[in-house]
N, C-alpha and C positions, 0 to 999 in steps of 0.2 A: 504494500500500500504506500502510495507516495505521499509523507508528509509532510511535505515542504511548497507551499502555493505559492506560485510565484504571479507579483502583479508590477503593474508599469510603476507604484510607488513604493517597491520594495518588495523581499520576503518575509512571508508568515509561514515562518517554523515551527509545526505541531510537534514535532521532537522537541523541542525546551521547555514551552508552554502552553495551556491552553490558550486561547484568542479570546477576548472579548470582541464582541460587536456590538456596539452603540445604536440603538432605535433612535432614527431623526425622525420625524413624521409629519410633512407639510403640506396636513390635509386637516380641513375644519372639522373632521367626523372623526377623527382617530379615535379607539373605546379607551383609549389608555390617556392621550396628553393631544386630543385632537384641537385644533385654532391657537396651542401657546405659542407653536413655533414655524405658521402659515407666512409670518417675513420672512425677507433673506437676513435682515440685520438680526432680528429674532433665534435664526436659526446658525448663520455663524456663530454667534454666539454661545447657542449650547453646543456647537461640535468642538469648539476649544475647549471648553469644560471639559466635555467626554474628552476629550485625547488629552488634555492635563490627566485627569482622573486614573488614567489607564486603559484605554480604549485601543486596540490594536486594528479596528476596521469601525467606519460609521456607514452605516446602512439608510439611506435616503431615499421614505418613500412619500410618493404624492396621490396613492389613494387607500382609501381603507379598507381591510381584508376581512373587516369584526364581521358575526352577525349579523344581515340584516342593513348595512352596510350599501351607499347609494354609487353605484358605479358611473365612471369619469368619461370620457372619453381620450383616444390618445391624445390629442390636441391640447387637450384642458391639464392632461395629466405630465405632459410635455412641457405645457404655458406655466405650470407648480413648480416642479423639478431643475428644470434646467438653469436658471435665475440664479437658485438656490444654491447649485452643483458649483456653478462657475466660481460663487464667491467664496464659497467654504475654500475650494481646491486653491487661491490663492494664497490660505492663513494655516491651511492643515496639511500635514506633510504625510501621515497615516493615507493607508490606502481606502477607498468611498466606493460602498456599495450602491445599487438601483435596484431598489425591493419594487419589480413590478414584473406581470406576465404578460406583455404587450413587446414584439419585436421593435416595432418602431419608436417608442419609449427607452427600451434598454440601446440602442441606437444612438439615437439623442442624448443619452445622457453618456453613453462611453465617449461623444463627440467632445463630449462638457468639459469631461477631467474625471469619468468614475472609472474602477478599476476592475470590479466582476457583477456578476449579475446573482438577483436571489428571485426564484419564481417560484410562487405559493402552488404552482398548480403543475409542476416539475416540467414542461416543456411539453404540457398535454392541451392544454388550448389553444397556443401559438406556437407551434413547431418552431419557423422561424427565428422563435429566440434562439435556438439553439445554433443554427447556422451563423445571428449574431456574433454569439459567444466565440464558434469558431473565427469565423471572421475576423476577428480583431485579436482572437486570440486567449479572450479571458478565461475566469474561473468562472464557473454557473453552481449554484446552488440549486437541485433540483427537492422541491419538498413532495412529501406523500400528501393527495387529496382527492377529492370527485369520488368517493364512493355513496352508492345510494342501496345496495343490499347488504343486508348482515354478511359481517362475518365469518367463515369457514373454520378459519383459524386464524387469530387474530394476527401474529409476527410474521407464519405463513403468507399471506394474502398483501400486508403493506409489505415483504422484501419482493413478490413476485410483482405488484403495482411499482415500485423502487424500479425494478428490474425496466419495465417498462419506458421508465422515464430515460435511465440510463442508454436502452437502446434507439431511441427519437433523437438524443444527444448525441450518440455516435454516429448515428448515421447521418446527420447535419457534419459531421464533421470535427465534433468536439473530442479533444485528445482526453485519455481516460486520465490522465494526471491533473484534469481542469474538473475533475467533477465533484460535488461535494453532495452529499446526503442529509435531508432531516427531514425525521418520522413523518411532523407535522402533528406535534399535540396544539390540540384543541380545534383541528379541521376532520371533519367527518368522524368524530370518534363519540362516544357517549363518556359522561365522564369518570366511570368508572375503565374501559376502555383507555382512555388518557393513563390514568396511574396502571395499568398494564403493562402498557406500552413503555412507558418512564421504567417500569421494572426490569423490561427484558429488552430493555436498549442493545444489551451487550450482543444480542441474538443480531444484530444490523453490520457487524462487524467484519460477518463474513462476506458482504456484498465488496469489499475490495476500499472503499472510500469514508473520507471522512467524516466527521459527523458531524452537524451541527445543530444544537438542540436549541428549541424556541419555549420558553416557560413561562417568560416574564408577566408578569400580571393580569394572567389567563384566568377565565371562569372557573377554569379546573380548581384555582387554589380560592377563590369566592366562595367556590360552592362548598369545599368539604372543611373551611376556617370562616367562614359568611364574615367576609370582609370585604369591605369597598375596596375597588381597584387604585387609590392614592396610598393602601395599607397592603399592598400582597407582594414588600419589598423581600421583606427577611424570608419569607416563604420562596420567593423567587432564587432567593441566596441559597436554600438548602437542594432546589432540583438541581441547581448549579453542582453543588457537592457531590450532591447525588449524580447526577449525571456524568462528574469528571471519575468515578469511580468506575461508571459503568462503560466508559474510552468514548465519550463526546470529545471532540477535539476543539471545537467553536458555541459559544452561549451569546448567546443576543438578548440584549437586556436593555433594558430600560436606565437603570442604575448603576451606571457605570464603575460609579468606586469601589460600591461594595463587595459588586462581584466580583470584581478585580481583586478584593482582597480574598475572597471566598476561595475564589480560582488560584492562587498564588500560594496559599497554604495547604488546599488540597492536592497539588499537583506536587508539592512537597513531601505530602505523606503518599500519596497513592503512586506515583510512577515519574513524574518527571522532573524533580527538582533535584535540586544539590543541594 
């Protein structure tokens, strides 16, 4: 498995540490911190936080993937982002994700200054991203989503949907060293299914690629702590833990510090620290 991802603003070494990845979100609906950070000055401003903090990737997205959630058009989602991309990439030296599943969005923004792509929907509603990604060259996050029948077997059925994603991405052309994996807790899953999945993470390991887990301030941890999502931080901090035990190599949070600290002591006791 190759853990070393290489982007136009450096490498991210999963051999030393985990990654964090920074949630920007320059969309009025986001369920977590949507309209704080819909300026550019608004939003430069939190990516230098995160990447003070300890942010190893900032992930910038311009529409929202919640529940329920009012879909953009590329245009609109293009008109959000890109503004946004250009000025962060002159004040932030860390490499800039584009959290979107539209070709010509992830396009646009690799034009900007972003350096890989993360698609909620692994490269199953717009193939084309994936030719993107080859095209230029990047990393693609492809996530597990779209299911609408139960289950068979629950790790069974999202590595053979994984598997899926993985083969639309190669056959676009993307190199298997650009690819990266995650489950997708809190899309299609019930929430007992979520803490399943979070359990037998480690079962994803044999798909060859690395991992990145999404946790941060997800219904999951609402539902079974019935906490507001301004309060599901330290709970976010322990799937983190939890997660880097079970060989997640990337967490995308929200809260940058903490998991950074989270991440930085557990990778100490569990596998990768000195």
């Amino acid at each position: 498995m190759n853990r070393q991802i290489k982007t136009k603003h450096g490498m991210i070494d999963l051999t030393k540490k985990t990654a964090v990845m920074g949630i920007l979100n320059v969309t009025p609906d986001s369920f977590s911190d949507g309209g704080h950070f819909n300026h550019a000055e608004q939003a430069v401003k939190r990516a230098l936080e995160m990447e003070a903090a300890g942010a190893d990737i900032i992930d910038i997205g311009g529409e929202s993937t919640r529940p329920g959630h009012t879909p953009v058009s590329e245009s609109e989602e293009i008109d959000r982002v890109v503004p946004v991309i250009e000025k962060i990439r002159e004040v932030v030296s860390i490499p800039l994700s584009i959290d979107t599943f539209k070709s010509k969005t992830a396009k646009a923004a690799l034009d900007a200054g972003v350096d890989m792509i993360n698609d909620v929907w692994g490269a199953k509603y717009d193939p084309a991203i994936a030719r993107v990604a080859a095209e230029y060259n990047v990393p693609i996050c492809l996530m597990h989503n779209g299911r609408n029948e139960p289950y068979q077997n629950l790790m069974e059925d999202i590595q053979t949907e994984l598997k899926e994603s993985i083969q639309i991405a190669s056959d676009q052309g993307v190199s298997q060293d650009q690819i990266i994996l995650d489950p997708g807790i809190g899309f299609c899953k019930t929430k007992q299914e979520n803490l399943d999945v979070l359990r037998q993470l480690d079962q994803l390991q044999v798909l060859g690629h690395p991992l990145l887990l999404g946790t941060s301030r997800k219904s999951v941890i609402g539902h079974y702590l019935d906490l507001p999502v301004d309060e599901r931080d330290e709970a976010t901090a322990a799937t983190t833990s939890f997660g880097i035990t079970k060989g997640v190599d990337i967490v995308r949070v929200h809260d940058v510090l903490i998991n950074a600290r989270v991440a930085q002591m557990t990778d100490l006791l569990v596998r990768k620290g000195d």
